[in-house]
C-alpha positions as CSV (number, residue, x, y, z in Angstrom):
1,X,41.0,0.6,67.7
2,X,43.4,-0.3,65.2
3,X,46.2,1.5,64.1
4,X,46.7,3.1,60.8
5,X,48.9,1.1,58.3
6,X,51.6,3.5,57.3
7,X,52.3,4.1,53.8
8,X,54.8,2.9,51.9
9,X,58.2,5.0,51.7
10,X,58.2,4.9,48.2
11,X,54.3,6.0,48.0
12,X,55.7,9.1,50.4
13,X,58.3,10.2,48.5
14,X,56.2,10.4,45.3
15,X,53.7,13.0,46.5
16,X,56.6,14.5,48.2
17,X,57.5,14.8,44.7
18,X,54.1,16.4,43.4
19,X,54.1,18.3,46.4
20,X,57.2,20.2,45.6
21,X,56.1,20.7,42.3
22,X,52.6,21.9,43.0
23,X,54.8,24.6,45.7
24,X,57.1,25.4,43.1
25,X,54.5,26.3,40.4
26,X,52.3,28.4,42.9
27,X,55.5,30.4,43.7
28,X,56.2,30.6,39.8
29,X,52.5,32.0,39.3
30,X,52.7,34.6,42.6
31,X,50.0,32.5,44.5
32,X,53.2,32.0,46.9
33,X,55.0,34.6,48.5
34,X,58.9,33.9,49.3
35,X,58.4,33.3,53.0
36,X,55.3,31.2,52.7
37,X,56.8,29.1,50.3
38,X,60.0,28.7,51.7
39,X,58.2,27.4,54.8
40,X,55.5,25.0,53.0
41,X,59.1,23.7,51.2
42,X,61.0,23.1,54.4
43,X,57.8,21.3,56.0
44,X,57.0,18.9,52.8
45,X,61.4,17.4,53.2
46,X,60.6,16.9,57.0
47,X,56.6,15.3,55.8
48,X,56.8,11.5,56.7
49,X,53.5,11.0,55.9
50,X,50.7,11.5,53.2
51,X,48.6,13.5,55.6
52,X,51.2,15.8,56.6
53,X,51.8,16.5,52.5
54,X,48.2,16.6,51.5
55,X,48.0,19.3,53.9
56,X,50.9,22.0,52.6
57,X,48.6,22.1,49.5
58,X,45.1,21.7,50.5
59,X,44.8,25.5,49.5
60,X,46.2,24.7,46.0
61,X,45.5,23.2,42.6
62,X,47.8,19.6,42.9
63,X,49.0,18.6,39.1
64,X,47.5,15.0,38.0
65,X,49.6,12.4,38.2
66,X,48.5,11.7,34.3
67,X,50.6,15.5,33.2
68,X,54.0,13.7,34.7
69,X,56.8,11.3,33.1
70,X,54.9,7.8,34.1
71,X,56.5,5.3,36.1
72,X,55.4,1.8,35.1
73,X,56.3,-1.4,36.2
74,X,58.7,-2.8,34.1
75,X,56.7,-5.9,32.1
76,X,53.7,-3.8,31.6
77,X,54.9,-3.3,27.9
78,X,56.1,-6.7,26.5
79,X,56.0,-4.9,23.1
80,X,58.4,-2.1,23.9
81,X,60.4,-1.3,20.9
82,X,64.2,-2.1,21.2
83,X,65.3,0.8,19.0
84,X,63.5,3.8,16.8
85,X,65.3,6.4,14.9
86,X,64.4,10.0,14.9
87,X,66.0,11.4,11.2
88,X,66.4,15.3,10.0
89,X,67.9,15.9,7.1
90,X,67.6,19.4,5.6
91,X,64.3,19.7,7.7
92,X,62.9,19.5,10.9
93,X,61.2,16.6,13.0
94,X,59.2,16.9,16.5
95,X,58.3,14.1,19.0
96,X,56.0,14.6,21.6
97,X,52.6,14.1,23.5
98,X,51.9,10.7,24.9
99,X,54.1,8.0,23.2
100,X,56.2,5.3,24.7
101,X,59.8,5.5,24.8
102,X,62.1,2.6,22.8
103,X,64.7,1.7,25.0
104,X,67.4,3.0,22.1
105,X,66.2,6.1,20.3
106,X,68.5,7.6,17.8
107,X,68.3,11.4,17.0
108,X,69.9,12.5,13.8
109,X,69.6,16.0,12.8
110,X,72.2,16.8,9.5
111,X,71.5,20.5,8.4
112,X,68.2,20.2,10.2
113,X,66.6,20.0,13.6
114,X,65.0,17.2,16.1
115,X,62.9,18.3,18.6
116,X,62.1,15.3,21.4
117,X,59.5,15.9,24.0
118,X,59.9,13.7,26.9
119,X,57.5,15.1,29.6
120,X,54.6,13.3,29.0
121,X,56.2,10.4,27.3
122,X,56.0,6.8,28.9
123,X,59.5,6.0,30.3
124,X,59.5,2.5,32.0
125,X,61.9,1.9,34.8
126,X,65.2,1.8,34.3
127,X,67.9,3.3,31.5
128,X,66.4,4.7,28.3
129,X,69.6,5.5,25.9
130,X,69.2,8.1,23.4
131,X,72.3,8.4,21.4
132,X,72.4,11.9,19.4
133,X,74.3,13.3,16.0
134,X,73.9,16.6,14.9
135,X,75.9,17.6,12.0
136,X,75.5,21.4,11.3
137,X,72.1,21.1,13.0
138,X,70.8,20.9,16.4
139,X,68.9,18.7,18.4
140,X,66.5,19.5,21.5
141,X,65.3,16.9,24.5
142,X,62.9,18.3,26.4
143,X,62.6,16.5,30.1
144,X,60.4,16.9,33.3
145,X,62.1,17.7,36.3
146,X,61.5,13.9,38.1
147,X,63.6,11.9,35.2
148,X,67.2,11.0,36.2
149,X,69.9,12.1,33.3
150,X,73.6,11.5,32.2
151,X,74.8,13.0,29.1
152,X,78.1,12.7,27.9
153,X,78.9,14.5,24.4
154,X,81.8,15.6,22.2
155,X,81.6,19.0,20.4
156,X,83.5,19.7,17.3
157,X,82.7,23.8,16.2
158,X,79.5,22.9,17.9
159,X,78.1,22.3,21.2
160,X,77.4,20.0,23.9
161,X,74.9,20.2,26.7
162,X,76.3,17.7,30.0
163,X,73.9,17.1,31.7
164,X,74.3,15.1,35.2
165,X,71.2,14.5,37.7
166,X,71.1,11.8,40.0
167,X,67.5,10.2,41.1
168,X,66.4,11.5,44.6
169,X,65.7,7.9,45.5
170,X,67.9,5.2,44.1
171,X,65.3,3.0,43.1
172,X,65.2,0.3,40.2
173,X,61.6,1.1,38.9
174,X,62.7,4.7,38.3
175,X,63.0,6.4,34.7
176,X,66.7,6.9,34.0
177,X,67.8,8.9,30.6
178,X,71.8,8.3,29.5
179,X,72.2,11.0,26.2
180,X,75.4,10.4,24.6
181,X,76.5,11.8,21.4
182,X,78.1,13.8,19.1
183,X,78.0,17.5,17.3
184,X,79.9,18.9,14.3
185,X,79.1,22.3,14.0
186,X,76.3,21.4,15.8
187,X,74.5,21.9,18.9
188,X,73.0,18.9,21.6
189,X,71.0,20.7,24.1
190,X,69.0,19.1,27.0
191,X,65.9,21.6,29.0
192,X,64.0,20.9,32.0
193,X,60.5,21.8,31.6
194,X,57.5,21.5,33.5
195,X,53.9,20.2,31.1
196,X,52.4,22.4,29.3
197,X,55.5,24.9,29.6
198,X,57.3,27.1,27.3
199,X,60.3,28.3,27.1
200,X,59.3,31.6,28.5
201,X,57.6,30.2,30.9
202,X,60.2,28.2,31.8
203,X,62.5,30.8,32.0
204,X,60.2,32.8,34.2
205,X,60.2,30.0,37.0
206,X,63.9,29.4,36.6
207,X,64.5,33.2,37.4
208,X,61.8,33.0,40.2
209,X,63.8,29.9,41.6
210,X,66.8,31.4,41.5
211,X,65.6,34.5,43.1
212,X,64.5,32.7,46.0
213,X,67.5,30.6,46.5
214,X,69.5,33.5,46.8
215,X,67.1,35.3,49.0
216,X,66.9,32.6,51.0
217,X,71.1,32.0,51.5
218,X,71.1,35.3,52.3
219,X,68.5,34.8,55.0
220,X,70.3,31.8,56.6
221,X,74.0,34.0,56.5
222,X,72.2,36.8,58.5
223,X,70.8,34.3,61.0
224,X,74.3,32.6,61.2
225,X,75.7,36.1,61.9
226,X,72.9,36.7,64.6
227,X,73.6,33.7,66.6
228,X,75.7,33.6,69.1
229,X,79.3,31.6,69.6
């Protein structure tokens, strides 16, 4: 009988991906309890195969592939802008929903806000700049959780938001975001939310998250104190 081809490392590490998310949003919504969680988390990191992933959430609702920051394959959009600009003056401007991403957007908020929703926006691989002012205003970028970010600011009377998270697999044909800018009495600030997600919501998980970080340190320092020299 022939053997099974393996899949690919990359196609692995992407419903490792999912799978954490799917685990992370069933704790977040009390489907999970700490311990159960904590174990389906440790077992989808060891996972080197679909099967063994497909498994941890057979019993749970995996998100579409469609409600996450695409991938694509870098010519698929020939016609990709090269730069867009984003203006609030006195007033307030929102992006979001399913749009593709210019490989320069500038966000200019002056007395006003900008409002830019990444999480279901098409973000080829790569670097997608976004270069920010906000003079007595504020700008907000909204991003997933699986989009690499640098952002670099300066804050005068204002604030800043530096934000630095590498790629979990340094790969070309993954979405990179590199937010530089600048506020004057101002604010730049840069949130991590899952689709669909408010900020209360958000919040919610974050403080879940946390919770069971902590929980679990502190389960690890009592087995560390348990074991023997």
């Amino acid at each position: 009988m022939d053997k099974p081809v393996p899949a690919s490392l990359a196609a692995v590490a992407d419903l490792r991906e999912r799978v954490t998310e799917c685990l992370s949003d069933a704790f977040a919504h009390d489907l999970l309890d700490g311990e159960d969680f904590e174990q389906r988390l440790d077992l989808a990191y060891q996972a080197r195969t679909i099967a063994q992933l497909e498994e941890l959430v057979a019993d749970l609702e995996m998100p579409a592939p469609q409600t996450r920051a695409l991938a694509i394959p870098a010519d698929a959009y020939p016609n990709r802008p090269e730069g867009k600009l984003v203006l609030a003056l006195m007033g307030g401007v929102s992006r979001g929903g399913r749009w593709l991403a210019p490989k320069t957007l500038r966000a200019v908020a002056v007395m006003g806000g900008v409002e830019l929703d990444l999480r279901e926006a098409i973000l080829p691989p790569g670097i997608t700049e976004i270069h920010v002012t906000a003079i007595m205003g504020g700008v907000e970028i909204i991003v997933p959780p699986n989009v690499a970010i640098q952002a670099d600011g300066i804050a005068v009377m204002g604030g800043f938001e530096d934000v630095h998270r590498a790629p979990a697999i340094q790969d070309a044909s993954v979405p990179q975001l590199r937010i530089k800018g600048f506020a004057l009495c101002g604010g730049v600030e840069i949130k991590t939310r899952l689709p669909g997600e408010n900020a209360w919501d958000a919040w919610k998980r974050n403080w879940r998250e946390r919770k069971q970080r902590r929980q679990l340190a502190a389960q690890q320092h009592q087995k560390a104190l348990g074991e023997p020299d």
